[in-house]
C-alpha positions as a Python dict, from the first residue, in 0.01 Angstrom:
ca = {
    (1, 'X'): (0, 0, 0),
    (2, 'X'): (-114, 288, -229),
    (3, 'X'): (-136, 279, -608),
    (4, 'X'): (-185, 622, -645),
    (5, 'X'): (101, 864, -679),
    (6, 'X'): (25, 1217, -566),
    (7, 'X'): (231, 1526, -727),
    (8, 'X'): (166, 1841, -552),
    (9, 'X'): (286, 2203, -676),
    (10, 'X'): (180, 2534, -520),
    (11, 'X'): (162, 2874, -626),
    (12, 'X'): (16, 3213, -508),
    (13, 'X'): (4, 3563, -550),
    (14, 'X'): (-66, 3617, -193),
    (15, 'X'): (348, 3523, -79),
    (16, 'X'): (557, 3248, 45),
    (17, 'X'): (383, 3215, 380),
    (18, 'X'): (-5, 3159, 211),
    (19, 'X'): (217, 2923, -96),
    (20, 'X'): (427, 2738, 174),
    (21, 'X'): (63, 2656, 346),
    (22, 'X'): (-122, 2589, 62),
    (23, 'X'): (164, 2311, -25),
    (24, 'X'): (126, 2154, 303),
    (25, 'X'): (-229, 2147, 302),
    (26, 'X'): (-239, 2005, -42),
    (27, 'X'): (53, 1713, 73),
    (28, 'X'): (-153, 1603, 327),
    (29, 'X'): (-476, 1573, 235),
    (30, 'X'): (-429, 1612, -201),
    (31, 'X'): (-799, 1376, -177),
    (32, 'X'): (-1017, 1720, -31),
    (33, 'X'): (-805, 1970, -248),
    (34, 'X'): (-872, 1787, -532),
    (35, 'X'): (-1277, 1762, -435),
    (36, 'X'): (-1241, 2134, -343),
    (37, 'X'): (-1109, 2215, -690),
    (38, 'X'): (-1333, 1993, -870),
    (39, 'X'): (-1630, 2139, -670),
    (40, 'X'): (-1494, 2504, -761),
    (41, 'X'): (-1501, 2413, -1136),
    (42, 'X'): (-1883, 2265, -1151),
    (43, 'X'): (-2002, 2535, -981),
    (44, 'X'): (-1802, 2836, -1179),
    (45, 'X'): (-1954, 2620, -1480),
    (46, 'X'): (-2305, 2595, -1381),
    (47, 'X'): (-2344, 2967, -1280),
    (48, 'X'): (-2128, 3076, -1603),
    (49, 'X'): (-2293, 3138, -1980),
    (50, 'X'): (-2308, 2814, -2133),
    (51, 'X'): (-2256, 2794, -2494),
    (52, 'X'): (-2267, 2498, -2700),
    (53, 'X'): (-2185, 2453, -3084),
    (54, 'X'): (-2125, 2139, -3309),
    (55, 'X'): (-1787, 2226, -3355),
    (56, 'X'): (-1615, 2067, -2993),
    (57, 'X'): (-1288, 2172, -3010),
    (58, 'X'): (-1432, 2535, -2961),
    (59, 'X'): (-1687, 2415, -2704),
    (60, 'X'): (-1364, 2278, -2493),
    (61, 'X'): (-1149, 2599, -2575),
    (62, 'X'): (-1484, 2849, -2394),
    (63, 'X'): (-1520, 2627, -2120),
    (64, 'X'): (-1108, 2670, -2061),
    (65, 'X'): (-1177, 3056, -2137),
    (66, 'X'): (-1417, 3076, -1871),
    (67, 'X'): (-1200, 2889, -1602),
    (68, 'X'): (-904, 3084, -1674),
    (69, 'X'): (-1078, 3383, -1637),
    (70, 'X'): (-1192, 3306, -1336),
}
């Protein structure tokens, strides 16, 4: 038995046939799309401009600028 509960939602620009295969990759294996995406975001980080301040609530807000526009 599992304790972990998995939600999966999909979404493209690319139509139903690349969304309705994205959700079934991402319902059977949600572990390596999850890895995938995690990988995605240190790396888009790490080759991005970093900028840190004292104040964090803006240091949170450009790292969510730079992933969203991504």
């Amino acid at each position: 038995m599992s304790d972990n509960f998995d939600v999966v939602i999909a979404a493209s620009n690319e139509g139903a046939a690349r969304t309705i295969s994205s959700y079934q990759e991402a319902q059977f294996n949600p572990n390596e799309v999850y890895m995938d995406a995690s990988k995605y975001k240190k790396d888009l980080l790490a080759n991005s401009l970093s900028i840190t301040t004292p104040d964090s609530v803006f240091n949170l807000g450009y790292k969510w600028a730079v992933e969203g526009s991504d």
